[in-house]
N, C-alpha and C positions, 0 to 999 in steps of 0.2 A: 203846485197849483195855488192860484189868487183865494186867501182867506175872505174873496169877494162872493164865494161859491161856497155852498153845505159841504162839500167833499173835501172841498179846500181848508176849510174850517175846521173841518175834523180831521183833514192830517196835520193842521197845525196844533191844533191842542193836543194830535197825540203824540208829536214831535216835543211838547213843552214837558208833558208828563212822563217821557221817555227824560228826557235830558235832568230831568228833575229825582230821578232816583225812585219815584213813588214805589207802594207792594200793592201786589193784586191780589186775588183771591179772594173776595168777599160780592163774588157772581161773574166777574173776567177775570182771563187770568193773561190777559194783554193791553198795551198803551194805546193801539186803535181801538181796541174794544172799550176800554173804559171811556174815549174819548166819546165814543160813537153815544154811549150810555149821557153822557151829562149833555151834549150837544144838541141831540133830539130832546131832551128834557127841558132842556132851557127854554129853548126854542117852541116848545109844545107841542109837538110833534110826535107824534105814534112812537114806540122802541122798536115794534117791528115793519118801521119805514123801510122800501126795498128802496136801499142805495143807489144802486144802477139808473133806477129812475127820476131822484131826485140829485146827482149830482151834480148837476151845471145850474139846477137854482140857487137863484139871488139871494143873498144875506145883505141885509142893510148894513152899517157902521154902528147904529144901537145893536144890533144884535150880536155882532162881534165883540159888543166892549162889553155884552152881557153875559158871553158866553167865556170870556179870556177871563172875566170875574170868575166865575165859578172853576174853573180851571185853576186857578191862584188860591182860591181858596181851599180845593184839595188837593194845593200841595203847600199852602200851610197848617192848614189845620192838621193834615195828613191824616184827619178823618176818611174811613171809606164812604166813597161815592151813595152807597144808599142809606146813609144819616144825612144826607147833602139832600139827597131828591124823597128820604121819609118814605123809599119801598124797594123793595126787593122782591126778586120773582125765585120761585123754587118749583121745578115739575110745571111749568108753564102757568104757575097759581100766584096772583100778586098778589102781596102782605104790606098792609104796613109797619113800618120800623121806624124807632131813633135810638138813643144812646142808651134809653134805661135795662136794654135787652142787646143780645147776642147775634148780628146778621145772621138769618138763617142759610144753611148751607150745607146740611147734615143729609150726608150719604143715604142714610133710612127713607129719605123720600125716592129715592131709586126703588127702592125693593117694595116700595108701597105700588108705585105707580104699575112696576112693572111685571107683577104678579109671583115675584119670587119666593116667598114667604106663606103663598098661598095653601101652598101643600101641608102645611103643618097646622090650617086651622081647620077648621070644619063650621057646621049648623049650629054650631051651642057656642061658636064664639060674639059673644055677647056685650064683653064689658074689656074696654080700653083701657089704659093707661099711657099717656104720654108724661113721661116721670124726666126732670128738668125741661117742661115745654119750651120756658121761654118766650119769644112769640108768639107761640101757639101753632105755628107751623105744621108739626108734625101730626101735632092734634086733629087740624082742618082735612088737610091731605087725606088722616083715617077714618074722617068723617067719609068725606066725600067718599073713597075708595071703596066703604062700605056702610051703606045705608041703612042699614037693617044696625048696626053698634051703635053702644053708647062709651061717648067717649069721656074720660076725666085726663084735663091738663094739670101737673104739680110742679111747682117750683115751690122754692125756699123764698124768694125774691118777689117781693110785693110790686115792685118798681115793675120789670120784668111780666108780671098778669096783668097789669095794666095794660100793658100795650098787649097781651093773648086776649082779653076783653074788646078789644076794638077790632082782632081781628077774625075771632068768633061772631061777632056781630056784623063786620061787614060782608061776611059770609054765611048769614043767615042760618047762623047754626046754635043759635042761643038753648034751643031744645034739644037738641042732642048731645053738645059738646060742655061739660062744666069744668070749670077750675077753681083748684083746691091749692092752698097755702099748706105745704108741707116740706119738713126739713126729712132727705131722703125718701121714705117709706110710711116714716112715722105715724104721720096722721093721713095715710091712703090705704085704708085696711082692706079694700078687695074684698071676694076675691076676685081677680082679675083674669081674664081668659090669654089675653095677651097684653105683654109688657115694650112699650118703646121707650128707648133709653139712649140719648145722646151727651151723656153727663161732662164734668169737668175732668177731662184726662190729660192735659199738657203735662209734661215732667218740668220739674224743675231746670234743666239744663235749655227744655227746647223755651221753653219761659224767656229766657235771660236773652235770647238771640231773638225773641219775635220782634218783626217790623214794629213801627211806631203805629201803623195802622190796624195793627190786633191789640194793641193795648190799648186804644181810645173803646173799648170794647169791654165791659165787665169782666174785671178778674176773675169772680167769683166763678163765671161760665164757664172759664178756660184751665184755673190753674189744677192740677190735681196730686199737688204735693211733691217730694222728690222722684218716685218712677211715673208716678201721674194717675196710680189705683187706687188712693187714699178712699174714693168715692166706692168705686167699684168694686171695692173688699166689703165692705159693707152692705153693698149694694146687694152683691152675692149670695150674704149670710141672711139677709130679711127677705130676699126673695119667694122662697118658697112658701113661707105662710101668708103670703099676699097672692098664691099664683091658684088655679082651680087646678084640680086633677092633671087636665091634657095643656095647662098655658105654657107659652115658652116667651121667652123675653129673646129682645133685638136689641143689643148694645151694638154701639160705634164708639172705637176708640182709636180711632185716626191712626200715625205712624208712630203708636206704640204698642205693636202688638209682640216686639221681642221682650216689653217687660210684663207684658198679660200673660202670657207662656211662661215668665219666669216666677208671676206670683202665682198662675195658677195651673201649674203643669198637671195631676191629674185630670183634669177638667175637659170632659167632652163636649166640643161644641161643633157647629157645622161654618164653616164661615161662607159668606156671602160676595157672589160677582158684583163689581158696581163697574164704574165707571173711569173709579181708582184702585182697579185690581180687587184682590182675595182676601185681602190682610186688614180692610180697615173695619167692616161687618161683618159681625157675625151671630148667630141665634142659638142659644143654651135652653134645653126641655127641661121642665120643672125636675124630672125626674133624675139628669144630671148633674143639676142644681142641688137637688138633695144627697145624692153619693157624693161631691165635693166636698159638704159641710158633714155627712159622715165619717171620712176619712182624715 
């Protein structure tokens, strides 16, 4: 189809991004999809434009050479597409993003949105924790998802609550949602009713093999040592005195859960349906938390 046409346009870019070798994953996890992503963006044009009914309109020759730019540029840069367009959507909720922070993308907003986790809270849960926010993504979503909580966002990373401050604020959550500069736990003494936790769990080996578009991306978010627990041993042991009586925490740690099993084989926990199966979330009660660090 003539790159004269929106449709045309966008199977051409996704033709160039395909041929081009790019990685996805950071909100598509395809070459039409990403293409569909920058092409309406450029263009200014809604992201949930229905296709169908805009494919045989007209693209000028400016907007083609505006739109073939930014196509070339992420696939040199091989920056992900939302450092390019400054947002990203998670649970249908747009954030804004750029480099000094982690695309949000973390499986926990499934089990927010979708009531899965619900059973394990009750009326007296009260006080949040979104522990590595980052964006502040996870933070907002628990805002939203429950009205009645106060949420606290923490990171280590100053760079990183800059950008949860813009996005705390452009969702109108400056009263409910605060964030707090803290390395771990340290300086987030709680106690907290429930814990979210999307920390740095990459191993060292999956490290070395990621696309060049996870590394335009904060080390500090992704690496987490050689099995990739460095964070999450730690994380474990200061848990409990940060948690109320009935809190339980919601850690994600992506496709390494045969070294989470091997650092923390007694370890009762429940794990969580997403979207990518059983294995990547899962929810540990204070009170299993606590027999771990007893044994």
């Amino acid at each position: 189809m003539s790159a004269s046409t929106l449709l045309g346009l966008i199977e051409q870019a996704a033709e160039r991004l395909q041929a081009a070798g790019v990685a996805f994953g950071h909100g598509t996890q395809s070459a039409f999809d990403e293409a569909v992503w920058l092409v309406l963006w450029r263009l200014g044009l809604p992201l949930d434009t229905d296709l169908d009914e805009v494919a045989d309109q007209a693209v000028t020759s400016e907007q083609q050479s505006a739109c073939a730019a930014l196509i070339e540029e992420r696939i040199g840069t091989r920056k992900p597409a939302a450092y390019l367009t400054r947002e990203a959507w998670l649970q249908g909720v747009s954030f804004y993003i750029d480099e000094r922070a982690i695309v949000p993308r973390s499986l926990i907003a499934e089990v927010l949105a979708d009531g899965t986790i619900d059973a394990w809270l009750s009326d007296q849960t009260r006080h949040v924790l979104d522990l590595c926010t980052g964006n502040g993504s996870l933070a907002v979503l628990a805002a939203l998802a429950w009205p009645e909580v106060q949420v606290t966002g923490a990171d280590i990373s100053d760079d990183a609550l800059a950008v949860a401050a813009i996005n705390i604020e452009r969702h109108d959550l400056n009263e409910r949602v605060k964030l707090l500069h803290s390395d771990g736990l340290s300086d987030a003494p709680g106690p907290f009713d429930l814990i979210l936790c999307n920390p740095p769990y990459v191993c060292q080996a999956s490290m070395d093999a990621l696309p060049a578009e996870y590394l335009a991306e904060p080390e500090l978010a992704l690496a987490g040592g050689t099995d990739g627990m460095d964070f999450v041993r730690q994380l474990l042991r200061d848990a409990p005195s940060h948690m109320s009586e009935h809190a339980v925490l919601v850690l994600e740690i992506g496709h390494e859960r045969e070294h989470f099993e091997a650092a923390f084989p007694q370890l009762e926990a429940a794990w969580l349906d997403t979207s990518q199966g059983e294995d990547q979330v899962l929810l540990i009660t204070r009170s299993a938390l606590q027999a771990l660090n007893a044994a």
